[in-house]
ROTORGU-55764 format. One line per field, with one value per residue (C-alpha): residue number from 0; x, y, z; residue in one letter. Coordinates in steps of 0.5 Angstrom, whole numbers, m for minus. Layout:
residues N
timi: (NUM | ...)
east: (X | ...)
north: (Y | ...)
up: (Z | ...)
tilo: (A | ...)
end
This chain:
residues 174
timi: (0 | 1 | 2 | 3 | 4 | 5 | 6 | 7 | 8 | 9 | 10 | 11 | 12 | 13 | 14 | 15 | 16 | 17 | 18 | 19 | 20 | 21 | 22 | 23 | 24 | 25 | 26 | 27 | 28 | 29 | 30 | 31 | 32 | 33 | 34 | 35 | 36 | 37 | 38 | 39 | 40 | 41 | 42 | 43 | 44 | 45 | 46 | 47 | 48 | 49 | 50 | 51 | 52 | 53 | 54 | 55 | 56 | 57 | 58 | 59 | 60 | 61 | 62 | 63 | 64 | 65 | 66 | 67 | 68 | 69 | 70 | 71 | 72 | 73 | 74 | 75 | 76 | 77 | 78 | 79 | 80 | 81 | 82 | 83 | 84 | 85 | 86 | 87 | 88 | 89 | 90 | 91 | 92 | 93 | 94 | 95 | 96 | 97 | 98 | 99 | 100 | 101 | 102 | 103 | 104 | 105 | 106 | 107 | 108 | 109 | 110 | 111 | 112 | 113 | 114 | 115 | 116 | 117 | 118 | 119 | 120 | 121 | 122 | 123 | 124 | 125 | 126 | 127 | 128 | 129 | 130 | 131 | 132 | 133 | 134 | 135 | 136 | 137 | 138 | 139 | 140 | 141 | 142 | 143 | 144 | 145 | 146 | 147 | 148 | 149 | 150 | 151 | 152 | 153 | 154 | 155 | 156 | 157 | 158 | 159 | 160 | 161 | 162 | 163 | 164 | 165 | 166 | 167 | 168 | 169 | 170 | 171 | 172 | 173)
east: (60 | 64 | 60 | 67 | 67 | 59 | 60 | 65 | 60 | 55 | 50 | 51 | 48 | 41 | 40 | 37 | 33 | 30 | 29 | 25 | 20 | 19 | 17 | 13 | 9 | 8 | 7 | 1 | m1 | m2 | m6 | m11 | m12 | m12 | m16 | m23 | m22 | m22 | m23 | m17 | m13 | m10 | m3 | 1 | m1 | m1 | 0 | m7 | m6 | m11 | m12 | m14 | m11 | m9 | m10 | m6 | 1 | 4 | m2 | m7 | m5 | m8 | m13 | m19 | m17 | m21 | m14 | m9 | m5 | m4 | 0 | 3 | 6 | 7 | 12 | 15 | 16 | 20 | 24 | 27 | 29 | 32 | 36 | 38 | 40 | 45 | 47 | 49 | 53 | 57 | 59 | 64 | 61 | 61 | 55 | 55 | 50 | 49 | 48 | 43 | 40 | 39 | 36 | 32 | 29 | 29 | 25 | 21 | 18 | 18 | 14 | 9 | 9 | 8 | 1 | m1 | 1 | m3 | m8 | m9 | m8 | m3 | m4 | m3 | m4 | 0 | m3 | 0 | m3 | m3 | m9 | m14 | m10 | m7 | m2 | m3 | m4 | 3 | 6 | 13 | 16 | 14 | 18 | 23 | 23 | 23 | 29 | 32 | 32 | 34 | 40 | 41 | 41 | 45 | 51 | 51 | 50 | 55 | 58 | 61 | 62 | 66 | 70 | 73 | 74 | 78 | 82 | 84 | 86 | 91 | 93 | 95 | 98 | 103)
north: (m21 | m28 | m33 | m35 | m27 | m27 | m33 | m29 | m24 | m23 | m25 | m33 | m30 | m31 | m38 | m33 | m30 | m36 | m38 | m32 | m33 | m40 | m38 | m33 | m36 | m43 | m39 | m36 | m42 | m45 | m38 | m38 | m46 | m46 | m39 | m37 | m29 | m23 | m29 | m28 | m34 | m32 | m34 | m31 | m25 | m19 | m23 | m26 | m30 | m26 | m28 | m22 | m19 | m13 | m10 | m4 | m3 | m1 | m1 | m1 | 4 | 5 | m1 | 2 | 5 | 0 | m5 | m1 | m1 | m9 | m7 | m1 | m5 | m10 | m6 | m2 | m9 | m13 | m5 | m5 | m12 | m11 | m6 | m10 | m16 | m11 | m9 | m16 | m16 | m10 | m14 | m19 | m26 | m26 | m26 | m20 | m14 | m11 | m18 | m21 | m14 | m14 | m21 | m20 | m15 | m17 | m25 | m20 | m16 | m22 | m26 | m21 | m19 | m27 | m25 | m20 | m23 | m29 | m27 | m19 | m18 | m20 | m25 | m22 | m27 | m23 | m18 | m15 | m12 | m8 | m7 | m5 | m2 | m6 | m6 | m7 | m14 | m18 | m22 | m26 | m22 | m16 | m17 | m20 | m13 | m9 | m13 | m12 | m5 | m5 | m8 | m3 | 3 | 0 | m2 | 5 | 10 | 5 | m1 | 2 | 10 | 6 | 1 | 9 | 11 | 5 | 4 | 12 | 11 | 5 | 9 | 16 | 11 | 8)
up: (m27 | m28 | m23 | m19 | m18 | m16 | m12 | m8 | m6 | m1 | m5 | m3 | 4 | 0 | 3 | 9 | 6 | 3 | 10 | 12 | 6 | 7 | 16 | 14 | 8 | 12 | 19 | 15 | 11 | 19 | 20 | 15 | 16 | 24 | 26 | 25 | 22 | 27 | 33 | 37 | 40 | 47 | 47 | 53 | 57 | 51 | 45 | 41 | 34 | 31 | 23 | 19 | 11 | 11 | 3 | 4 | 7 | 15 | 19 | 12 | 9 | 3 | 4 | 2 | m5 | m10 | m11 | m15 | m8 | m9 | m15 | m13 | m7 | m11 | m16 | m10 | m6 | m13 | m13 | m7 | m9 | m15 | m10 | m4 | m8 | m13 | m5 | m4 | m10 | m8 | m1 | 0 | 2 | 10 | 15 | 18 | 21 | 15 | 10 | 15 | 15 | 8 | 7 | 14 | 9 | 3 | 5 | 9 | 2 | m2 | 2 | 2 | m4 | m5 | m2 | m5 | m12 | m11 | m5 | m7 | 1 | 6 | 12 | 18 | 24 | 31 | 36 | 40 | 45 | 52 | 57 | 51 | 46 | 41 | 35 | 29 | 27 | 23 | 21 | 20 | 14 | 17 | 24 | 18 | 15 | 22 | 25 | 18 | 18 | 25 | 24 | 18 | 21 | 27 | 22 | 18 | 24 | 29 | 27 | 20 | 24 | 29 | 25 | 20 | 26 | 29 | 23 | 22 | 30 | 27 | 21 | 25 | 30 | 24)
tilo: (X | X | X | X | X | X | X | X | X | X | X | X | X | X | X | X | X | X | X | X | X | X | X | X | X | X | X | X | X | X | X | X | X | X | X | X | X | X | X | X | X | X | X | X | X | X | X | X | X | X | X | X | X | X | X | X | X | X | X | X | X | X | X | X | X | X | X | X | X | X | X | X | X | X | X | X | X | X | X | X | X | X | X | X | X | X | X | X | X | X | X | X | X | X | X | X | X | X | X | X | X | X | X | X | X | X | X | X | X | X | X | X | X | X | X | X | X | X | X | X | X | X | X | X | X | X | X | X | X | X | X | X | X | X | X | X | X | X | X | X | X | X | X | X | X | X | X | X | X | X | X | X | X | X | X | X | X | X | X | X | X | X | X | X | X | X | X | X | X | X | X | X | X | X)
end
């Protein structure tokens, strides 16, 4: 692909992604300076800094499984990558729900995958939690990638459907 093609697609947008590793690796830089491991620090009503490391995935998944995880996920975390960033290169360059959700994703993996390359673990620090439950503990990538992945599925099972449709209304109106 010649750079004057390249350039005219939504891989330009990767400057957002660049934005989210680079809030989430000073966010945790910031935790792991700041907090005493496992102390929470109430914030508000049913929000707690609490530093913590996850050696697994979602909720520790896999976290006890002797470190082959770290490279599992890490594998996994650069493929998907590779997948979204050939994902912008087949869309035009504009900023909307669907680029902002690819690069909301895609800052957010890299930025754990940055953990977990150079920590073997990912630093979590958010706790959110109400009365005596609480969820499991996370991080500025891992709202990145839920965000990402919601505005995703907003833009193929709604937007994209509703702009098929609308154009087809405007073809059958000619």
């Amino acid at each position: 692909m010649s750079e004057n093609t390249l350039s005219s697609t939504a891989v330009k947008t990767l400057w957002l992604a660049v934005i989210v590793i680079i809030i989430d690796q000073l966010t945790k830089m910031w935790a792991v300076d700041t907090l005493v491991f496992g102390e929470p620090v109430a914030v508000m009503p049913n929000l707690n800094w609490t530093l913590a490391f996850n050696y697994g995935a979602a909720f520790s998944f896999l976290a006890d499984m002797g470190g082959w995880q770290r490279w599992f996920f890490t594998a996994l975390a650069t493929f998907v990558t590779v997948i979204l960033v050939w994902w912008l290169k087949k869309l035009p360059n504009k900023l909307n729900v669907e680029t902002i959700g690819i690069n909301l994703v895609l800052g957010g993996a890299i930025g754990n995958v940055i953990d977990r390359v150079l920590e073997g673990r990912v630093t979590d620090f958010v706790d959110f939690y109400i009365g005596t439950w609480h969820y499991a503990t996370f991080n500025v990538a891992d709202m990145a990638i839920t965000a990402g992945a919601g505005l995703l599925i907003l833009s193929e099972l709604v937007l994209k459907p509703r702009a098929l449709k609308k154009a087809k209304q405007a073809e059958e109106a000619k």
